[in-house]
N, C-alpha and C positions, 0 to 999 in steps of 0.2 A: 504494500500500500504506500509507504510511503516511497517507493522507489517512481512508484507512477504518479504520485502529488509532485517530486520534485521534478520529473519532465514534463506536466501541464503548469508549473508553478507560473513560468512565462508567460501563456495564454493566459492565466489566469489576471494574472497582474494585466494585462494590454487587453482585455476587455470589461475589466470594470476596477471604477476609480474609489478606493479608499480612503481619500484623504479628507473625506468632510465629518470623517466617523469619528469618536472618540476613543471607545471600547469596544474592543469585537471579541466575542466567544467561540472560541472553535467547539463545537461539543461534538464531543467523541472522537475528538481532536488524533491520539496516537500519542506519538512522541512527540506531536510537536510540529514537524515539516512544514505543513501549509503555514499553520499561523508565524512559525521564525521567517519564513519569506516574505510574508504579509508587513511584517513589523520591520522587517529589514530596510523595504524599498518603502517605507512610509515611518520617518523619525519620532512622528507626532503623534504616534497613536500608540495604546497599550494594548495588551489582549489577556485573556484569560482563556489558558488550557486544559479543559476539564475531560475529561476520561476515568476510568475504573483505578484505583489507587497504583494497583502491579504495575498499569500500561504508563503513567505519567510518573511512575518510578524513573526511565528510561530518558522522560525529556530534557532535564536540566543539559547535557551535554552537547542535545542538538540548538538548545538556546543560546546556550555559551556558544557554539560555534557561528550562528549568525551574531553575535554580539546585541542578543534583543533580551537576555535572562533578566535586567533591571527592569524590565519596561509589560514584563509578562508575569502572570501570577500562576501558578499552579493549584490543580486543584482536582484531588483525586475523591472522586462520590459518583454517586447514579444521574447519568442526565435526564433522567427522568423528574428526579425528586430535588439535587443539587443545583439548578442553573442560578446564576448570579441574576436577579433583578434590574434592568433598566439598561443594559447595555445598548447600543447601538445599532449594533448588527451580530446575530448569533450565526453561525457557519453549520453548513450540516451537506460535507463534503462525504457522497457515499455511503452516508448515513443510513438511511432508508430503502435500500437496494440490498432486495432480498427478505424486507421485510414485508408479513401481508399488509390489507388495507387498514385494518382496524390498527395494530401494530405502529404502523406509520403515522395515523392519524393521531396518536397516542403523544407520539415523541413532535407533534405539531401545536396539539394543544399545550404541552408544558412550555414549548418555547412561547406560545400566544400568552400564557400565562404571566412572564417575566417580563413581557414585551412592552415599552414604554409606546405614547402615541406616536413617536418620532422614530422608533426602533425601526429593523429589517430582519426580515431571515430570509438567506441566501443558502439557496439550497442546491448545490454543487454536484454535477453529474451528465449520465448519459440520460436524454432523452429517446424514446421511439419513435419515429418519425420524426425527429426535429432535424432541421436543413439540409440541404441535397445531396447527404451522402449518409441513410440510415443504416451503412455497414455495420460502423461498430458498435451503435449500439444493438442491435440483431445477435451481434456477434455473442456481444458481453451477455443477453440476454437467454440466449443457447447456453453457456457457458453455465449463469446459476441455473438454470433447468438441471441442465446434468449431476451437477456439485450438490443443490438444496433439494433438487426435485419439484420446485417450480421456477418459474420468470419471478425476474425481479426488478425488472424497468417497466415504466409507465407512461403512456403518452402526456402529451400536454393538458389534453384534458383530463383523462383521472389524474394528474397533479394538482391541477386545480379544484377537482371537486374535493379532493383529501382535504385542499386546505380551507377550503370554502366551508365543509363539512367542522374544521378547528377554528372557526372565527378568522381567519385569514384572508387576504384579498392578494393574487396576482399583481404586481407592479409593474414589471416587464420581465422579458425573458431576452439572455445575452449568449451569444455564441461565444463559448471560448476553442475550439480548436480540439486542441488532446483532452481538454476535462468536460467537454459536452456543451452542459449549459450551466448559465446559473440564470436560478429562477428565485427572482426576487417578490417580496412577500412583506404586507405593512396590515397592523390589525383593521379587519374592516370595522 
């Protein structure tokens, strides 16, 4: 996983702009990758990476190597029940891929929960059907069939009725290249 967050890292970064945010949550972060890139090529902003206590055991060294460890806080709990309150923007990179409907729906409401009126959640991945090349997500989407025993990508519209379904509202949806889409999300 995070080998492939650090080769979409670039798309990621050159299709949508970070810099008006204050606080961004990665939830279900890893070790860290996306958010140390995030906080790298953006001085001004802080993040919090939260994950299961064993997985964000591992981050402090990928922090320290972006030189983002001051400026990021750590924070191992259930992102179901631990999200930090009022951040900016909560990230959920892959997050929900593989998980069923209700499941996802689940890990939407809690973000909707902590979600101030200004907040976002960006919700980072492969779409089905999205832009004129539905290869890989098809691909990736064969791939958990085989692995979970079902699909685990979602068109644009069951994304949005998931979040529509958690008090969410569609904001736009951004092409990044290797990491799909991000599909951004403001309480409605």
């Amino acid at each position: 996983m995070a080998g492939n967050t650090s080769r979409a890292l670039p798309d990621i970064l050159a299709a949508y702009d970070f810099g008006a945010l204050g606080v961004v949550v990665d939830v279900a972060g890893g070790r860290g990758t996306l958010l140390a890139g995030i906080l790298r090529a953006y001085p001004n902003l802080r993040g919090v990476l939260l994950d299961l206590p064993h997985v964000v055991a591992e981050a402090l060294p990928v922090l320290q190597a972006a030189g983002v460890e001051s400026r990021c806080e750590i924070v191992g709990g259930d992102f179901l029940a631990d999200l930090p309150v009022g951040a900016d923007a909560y990230l959920l990179k892959n997050t929900v891929i593989g998980m069923n409907d209700a499941e996802a729906a689940q890990v939407f409401q809690a973000c909707r929960c902590v979600m101030g009126q200004r907040s976002r959640l960006l919700v980072i991945g492969e779409l089905m059907g999205f832009g004129a090349a539905p290869g890989p997500a098809a691909l990736l989407d064969l791939r958990m069939l085989v692995i979970f025993g079902e699909a685990g990508l979602r068109t644009e519209a069951e994304l949005r009725a998931l979040m529509a379904e958690a008090g969410l509202s569609v904001t736009r949806i951004v092409g990044t290249g290797r990491a799909g889409a991000i599909v951004e999300a403001a309480r409605a």
